[in-house]
C-alpha positions in Angstrom: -80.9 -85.8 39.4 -80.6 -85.7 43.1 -81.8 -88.1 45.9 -82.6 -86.7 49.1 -84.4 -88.9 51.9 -86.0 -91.2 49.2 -86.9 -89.1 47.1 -85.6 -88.0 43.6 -85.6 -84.7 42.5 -84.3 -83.1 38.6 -82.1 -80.4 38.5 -84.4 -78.8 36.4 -87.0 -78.7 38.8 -88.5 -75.1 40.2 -88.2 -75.9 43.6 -84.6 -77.6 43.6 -84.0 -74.5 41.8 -85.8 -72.4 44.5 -83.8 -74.1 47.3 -80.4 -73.9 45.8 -80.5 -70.5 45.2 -81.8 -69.9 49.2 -78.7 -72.4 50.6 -76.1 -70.3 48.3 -77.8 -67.0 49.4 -77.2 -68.5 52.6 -73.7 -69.5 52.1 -72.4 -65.7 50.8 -74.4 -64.3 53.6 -72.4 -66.2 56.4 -69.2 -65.9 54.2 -69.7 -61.9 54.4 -70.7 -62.2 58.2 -67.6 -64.0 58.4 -65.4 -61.3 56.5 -67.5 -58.6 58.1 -66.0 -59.8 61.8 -62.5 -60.3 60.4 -62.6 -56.6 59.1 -63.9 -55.7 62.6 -61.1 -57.2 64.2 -58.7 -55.8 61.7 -60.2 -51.9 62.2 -60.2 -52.4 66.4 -56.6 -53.6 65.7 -55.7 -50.5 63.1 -57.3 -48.0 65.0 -55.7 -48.6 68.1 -52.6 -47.2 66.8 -54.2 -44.4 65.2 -56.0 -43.5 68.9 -52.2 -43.3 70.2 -50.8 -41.0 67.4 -54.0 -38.8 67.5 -53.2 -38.3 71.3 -49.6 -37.8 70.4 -50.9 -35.1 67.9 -52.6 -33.6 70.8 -49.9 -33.6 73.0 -47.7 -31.8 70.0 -50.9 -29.2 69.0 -50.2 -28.4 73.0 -46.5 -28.0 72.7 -47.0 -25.8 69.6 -49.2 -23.5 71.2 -47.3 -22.7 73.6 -44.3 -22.2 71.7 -46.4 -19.9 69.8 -47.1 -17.4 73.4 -43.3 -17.6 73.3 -42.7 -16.7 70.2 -44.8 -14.0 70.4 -43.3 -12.8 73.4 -40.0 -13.1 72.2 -41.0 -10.8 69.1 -42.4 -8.8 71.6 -38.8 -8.1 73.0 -37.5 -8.0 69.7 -39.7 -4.9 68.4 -38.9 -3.6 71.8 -34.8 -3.8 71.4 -35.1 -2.4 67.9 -36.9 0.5 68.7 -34.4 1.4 71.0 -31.7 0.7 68.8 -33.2 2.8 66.1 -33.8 5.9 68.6 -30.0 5.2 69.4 -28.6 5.0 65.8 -30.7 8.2 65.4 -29.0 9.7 67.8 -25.9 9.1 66.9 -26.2 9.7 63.1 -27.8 13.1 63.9 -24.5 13.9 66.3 -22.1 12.5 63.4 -24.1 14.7 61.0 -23.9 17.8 62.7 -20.5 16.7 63.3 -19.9 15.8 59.6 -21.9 19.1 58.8 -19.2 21.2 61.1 -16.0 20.0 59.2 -17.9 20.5 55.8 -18.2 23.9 56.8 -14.9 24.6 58.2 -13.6 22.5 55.2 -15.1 24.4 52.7 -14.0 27.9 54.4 -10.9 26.3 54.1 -11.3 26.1 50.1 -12.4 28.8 49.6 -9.6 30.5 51.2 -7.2 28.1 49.1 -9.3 28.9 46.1 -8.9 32.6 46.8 -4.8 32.3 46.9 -4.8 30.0 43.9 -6.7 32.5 42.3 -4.6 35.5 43.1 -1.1 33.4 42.1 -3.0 32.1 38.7 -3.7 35.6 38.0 -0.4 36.3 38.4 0.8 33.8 36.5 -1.3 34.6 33.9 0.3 38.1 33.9 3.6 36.8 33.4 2.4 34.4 31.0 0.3 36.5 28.8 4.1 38.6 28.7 5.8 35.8 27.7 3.3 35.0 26.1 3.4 38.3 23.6 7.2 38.3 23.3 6.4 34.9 21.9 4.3 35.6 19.7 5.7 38.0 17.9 9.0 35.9 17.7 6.5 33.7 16.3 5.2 36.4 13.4 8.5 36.8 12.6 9.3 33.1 12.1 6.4 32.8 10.2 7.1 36.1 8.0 10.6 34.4 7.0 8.6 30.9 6.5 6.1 32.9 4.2 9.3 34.1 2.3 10.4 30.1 1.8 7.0 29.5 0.8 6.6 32.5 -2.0 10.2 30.9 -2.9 9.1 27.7 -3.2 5.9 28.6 -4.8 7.8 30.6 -7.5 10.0 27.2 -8.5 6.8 25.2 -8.5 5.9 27.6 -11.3 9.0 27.7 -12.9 8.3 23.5 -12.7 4.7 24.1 -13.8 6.1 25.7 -16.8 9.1 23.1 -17.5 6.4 20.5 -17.3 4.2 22.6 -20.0 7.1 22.5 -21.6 7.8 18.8 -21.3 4.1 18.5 -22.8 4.7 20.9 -25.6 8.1 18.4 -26.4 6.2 15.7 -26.1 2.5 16.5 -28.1 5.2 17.6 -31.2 6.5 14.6 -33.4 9.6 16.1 -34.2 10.4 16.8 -31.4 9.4 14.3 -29.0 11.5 12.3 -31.7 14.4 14.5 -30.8 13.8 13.9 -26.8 14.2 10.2 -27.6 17.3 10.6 -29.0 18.6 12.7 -26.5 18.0 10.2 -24.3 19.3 7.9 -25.9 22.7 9.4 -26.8 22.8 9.9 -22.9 22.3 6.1 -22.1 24.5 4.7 -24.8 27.3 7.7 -23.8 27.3 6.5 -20.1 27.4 2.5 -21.4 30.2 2.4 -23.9 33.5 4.0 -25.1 32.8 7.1 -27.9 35.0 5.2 -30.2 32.5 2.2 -30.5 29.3 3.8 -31.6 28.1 6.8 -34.2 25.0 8.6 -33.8 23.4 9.1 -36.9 25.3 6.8 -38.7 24.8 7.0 -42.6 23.8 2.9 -44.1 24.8 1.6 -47.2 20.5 2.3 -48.5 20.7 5.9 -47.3 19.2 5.6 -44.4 20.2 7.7 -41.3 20.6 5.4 -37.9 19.8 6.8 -34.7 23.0 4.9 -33.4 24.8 2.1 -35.0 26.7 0.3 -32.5 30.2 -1.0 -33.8 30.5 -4.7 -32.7 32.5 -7.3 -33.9 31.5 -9.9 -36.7 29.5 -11.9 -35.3 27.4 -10.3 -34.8 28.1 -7.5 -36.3 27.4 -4.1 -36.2 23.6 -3.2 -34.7 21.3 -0.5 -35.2 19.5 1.6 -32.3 16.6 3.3 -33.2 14.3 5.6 -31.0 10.7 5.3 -31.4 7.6 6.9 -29.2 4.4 5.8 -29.5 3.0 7.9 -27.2 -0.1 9.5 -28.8 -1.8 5.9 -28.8 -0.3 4.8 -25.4 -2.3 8.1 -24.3 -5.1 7.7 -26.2 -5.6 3.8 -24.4 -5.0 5.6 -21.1 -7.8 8.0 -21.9 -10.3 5.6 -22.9 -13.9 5.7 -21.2 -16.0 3.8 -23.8 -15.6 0.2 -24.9 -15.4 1.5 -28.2 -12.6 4.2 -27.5 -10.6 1.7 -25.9 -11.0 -0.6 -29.2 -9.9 2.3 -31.2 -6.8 3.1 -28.9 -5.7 -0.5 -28.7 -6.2 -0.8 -32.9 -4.0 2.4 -32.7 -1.0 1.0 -30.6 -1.1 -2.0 -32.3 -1.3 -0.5 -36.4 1.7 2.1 -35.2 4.1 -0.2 -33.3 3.6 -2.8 -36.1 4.5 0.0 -38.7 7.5 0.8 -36.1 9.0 -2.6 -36.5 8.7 -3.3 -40.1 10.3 -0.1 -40.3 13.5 -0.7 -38.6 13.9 -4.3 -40.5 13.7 -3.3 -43.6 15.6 -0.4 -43.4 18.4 -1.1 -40.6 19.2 -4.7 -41.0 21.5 -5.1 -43.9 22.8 -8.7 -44.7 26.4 -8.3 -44.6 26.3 -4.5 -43.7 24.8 -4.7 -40.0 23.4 -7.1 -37.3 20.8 -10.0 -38.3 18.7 -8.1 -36.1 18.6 -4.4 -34.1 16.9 -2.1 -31.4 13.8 -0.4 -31.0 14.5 2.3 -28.1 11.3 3.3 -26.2 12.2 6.1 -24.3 9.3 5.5 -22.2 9.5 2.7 -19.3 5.0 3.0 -18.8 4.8 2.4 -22.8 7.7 -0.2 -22.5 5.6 -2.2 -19.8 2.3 -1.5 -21.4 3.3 -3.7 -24.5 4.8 -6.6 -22.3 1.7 -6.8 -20.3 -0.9 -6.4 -22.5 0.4 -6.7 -26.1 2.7 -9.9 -26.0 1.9 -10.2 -29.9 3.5 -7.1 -30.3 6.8 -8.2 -28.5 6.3 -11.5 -30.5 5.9 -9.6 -34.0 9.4 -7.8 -32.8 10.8 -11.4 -31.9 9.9 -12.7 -35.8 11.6 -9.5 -37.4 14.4 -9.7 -35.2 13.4 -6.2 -34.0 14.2 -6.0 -29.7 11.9 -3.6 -28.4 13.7 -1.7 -25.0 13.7 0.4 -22.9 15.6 2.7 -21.0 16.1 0.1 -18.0 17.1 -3.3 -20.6 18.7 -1.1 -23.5 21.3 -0.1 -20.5 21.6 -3.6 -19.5 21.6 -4.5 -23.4 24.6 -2.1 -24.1 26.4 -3.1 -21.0 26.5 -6.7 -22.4 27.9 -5.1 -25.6 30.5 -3.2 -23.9 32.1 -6.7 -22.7 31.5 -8.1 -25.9 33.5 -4.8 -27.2 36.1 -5.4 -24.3 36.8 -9.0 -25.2 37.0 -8.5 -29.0 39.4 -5.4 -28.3 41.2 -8.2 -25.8 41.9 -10.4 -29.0 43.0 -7.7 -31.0 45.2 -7.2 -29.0 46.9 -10.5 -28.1 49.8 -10.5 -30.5 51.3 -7.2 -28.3 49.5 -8.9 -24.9 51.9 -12.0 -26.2 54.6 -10.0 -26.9 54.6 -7.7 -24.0 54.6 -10.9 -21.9 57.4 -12.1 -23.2 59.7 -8.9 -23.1 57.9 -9.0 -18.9 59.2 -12.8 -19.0 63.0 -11.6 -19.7 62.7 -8.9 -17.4 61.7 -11.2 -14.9 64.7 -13.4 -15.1 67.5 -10.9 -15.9 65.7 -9.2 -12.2 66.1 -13.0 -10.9 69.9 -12.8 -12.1 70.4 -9.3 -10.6 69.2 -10.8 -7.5 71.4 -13.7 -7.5 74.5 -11.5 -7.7 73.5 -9.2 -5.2 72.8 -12.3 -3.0 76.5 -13.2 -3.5 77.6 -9.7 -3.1 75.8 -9.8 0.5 77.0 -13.4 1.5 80.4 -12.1 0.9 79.9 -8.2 2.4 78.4 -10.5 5.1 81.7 -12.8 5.6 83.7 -9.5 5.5 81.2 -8.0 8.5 81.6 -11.6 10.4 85.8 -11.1 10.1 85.7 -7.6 11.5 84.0 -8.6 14.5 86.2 -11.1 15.2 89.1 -8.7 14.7 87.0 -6.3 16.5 86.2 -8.8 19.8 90.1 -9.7 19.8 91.4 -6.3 20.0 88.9 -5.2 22.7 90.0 -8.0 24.6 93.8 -6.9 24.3 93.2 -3.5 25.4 91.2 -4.9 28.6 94.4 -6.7 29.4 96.7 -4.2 28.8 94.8 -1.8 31.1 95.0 -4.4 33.8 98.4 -4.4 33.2 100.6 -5.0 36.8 104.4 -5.5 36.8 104.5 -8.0 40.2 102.7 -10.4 38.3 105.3 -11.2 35.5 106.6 -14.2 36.5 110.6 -14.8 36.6 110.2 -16.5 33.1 109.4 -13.6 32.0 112.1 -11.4 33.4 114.5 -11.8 30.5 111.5 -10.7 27.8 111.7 -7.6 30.7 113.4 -4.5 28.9 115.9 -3.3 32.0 115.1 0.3 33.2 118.5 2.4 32.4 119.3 5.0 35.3 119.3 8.2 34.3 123.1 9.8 34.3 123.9 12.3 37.3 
């Protein structure tokens, strides 16, 4: 409720309404009037500067212009210079290649005329060398002839070794005698490892059986047996094997004949009381040898159990060299009764020599005291005869005139 000049008026009335909405449409409008002028003021007072830097701009479009007639006559100039630059480098590349084009030619004569004389001494170097050339050759055919003749010769011992190695093959595919090969190699390696008194080949055993080689060793151990055995049809037929089931067969082969091997030399070669508590199975074959240590350890074991050694030719020489010291130091105790004796018939040589020595030690002392006296005697008589060969009579003095022996005058 509002009181204006006596009178009352409600808020809610239409015309208060009415005239406060006129006095605040009023109000804004003078409040924007009011703005309105300050933005005025505000746009003179910006656009002052902007005036200046438009005339500035002016000023510079002005500048730039003209710079641009300069620049344009100053490309003007440069198109001219160039020209004439390129008319001059013309110029002088056309003179340099006629100039260029002169030498080529004269240079080329030149090489030609070089090429010509090369030509004429390669052809005749190629004359001389085509001679040498012939006298080297055939010194060359006849080389080769004689060469030919080594090879013919060489080829004929390749077939005379074809034919020892069909040979070796023929040995080898026969039982008997690749039996007999084994012992022959056998009697080589136990002949270059020990004395010929200590072993016999085919030794004769108390059952009737015939040894390969029965090595004589002392008790213990004993003497050993040395039998040669070569398995060589089923080592081949393992290194044959393509199938699975070939290579079963092969290795059922090996195993089934060096088992039979084994129990073969322990029952017949190892005799309680006769020979060795155990003996040798001789593979004259190192591959066969290494195929059983490699790949059939139960073998080597099942040898190990029957006291059966399997070696070869390698081991059974290192084998027979232990024997041969074994053989050396038994022979040694045989043979210490005369080593004994011997020692002490060397013991009383020893000291009669020490006595001998002794005399002849007193002998020297004294032909040494005899030498020392006859120097002396020696030095003493050299020293008389130096003064007697001074000798002077006007030295004697008058002491020594009565010693004096008077000359006697001769008679008239």
């Amino acid at each position: 409720m509002i009181e204006i000049a006596g009178n009352t008026y409600q808020f809610g009335d239409p015309v208060v309404i009415a005239a406060l909405g006129g006095a605040g449409i009023v109000l804004l409008v003078l409040v924007l009037l009011i703005m309105a002028v300050r933005a005025a003021g505000q746009s003179a007072r910006m656009t002052a500067p902007l005036a200046q830097q438009i005339g500035l701009l002016g000023q510079n479009v002005q500048q730039l212009g003209a710079g641009q007639e300069q620049l344009r006559g100053g490309l003007q100039t440069v198109s001219d210079t160039q020209a004439n630059a390129q008319a001059q480098v013309i110029q002088t590349v056309e003179a340099r290649l006629s100039s260029v084009q002169q030498q080529m030619q004269d240079r080329l004569a030149e090489n030609a005329m070089r090429s010509q004389r090369a030509l004429t001494e390669m052809q005749e170097r190629m004359k001389e060398t085509l001679h040498g050339s012939s006298k080297q050759t055939t010194t060359s055919l006849t080389q080769l002839q004689e060469r030919l003749a080594a090879i013919d010769k060489a080829q004929d011992n390749i077939t005379r070794l074809s034919g020892d190695v069909l040979s070796l093959q023929d040995i080898l595919s026969n039982k008997q005698t690749r039996g007999a090969f084994g012992e022959i190699q056998l009697l080589d390696i136990v002949s270059k490892a020990l004395p010929k008194d200590s072993y016999s080949l085919q030794a004769t055993l108390s059952n009737g059986k015939r040894a390969d080689c029965l090595i004589h060793l002392p008790n213990p151990p004993g003497p050993i047996v040395i039998d040669s055995k070569f398995p060589l049809e089923a080592y081949e037929a393992l290194r044959r094997a393509e199938t699975e089931y070939d290579r079963n067969e092969a290795v059922r082969m090996l195993r089934t004949s060096v088992k039979k091997h084994i129990s073969d030399i322990s029952e017949k070669y190892i005799l309680e009381g006769e020979t060795a508590d155990g003996a040798l199975m001789f593979l004259p074959s190192e591959a066969v040898y290494a195929e059983l240590h490699a790949n059939f350890p139960e073998l080597v074991r099942a040898g190990f159990d029957a006291r059966v050694w399997i070696v070869s030719p390698t081991t059974c020489m290192a084998t027979l060299n232990t024997m041969r010291a074994i053989l050396k130091d038994a022979r040694m105790r045989e043979q210490t009764g005369a080593i004994r004796k011997t020692l002490k018939q060397l013991h009383r040589d020893v000291e009669i020599v020490v006595e001998r020595v002794g005399k002849l030690n007193t002998h020297f002392g004294q032909a040494r005291a005899d030498l020392d006296g006859i120097s002396t005697a020696a030095e003493r008589a050299g020293k008389r005869a130096a003064r007697l060969d001074n000798f002077d009579f006007e030295e004697i003095s008058p002491d020594d005139n009565a010693r004096v022996v008077p000359l006697a005058k001769p008679h008239p």
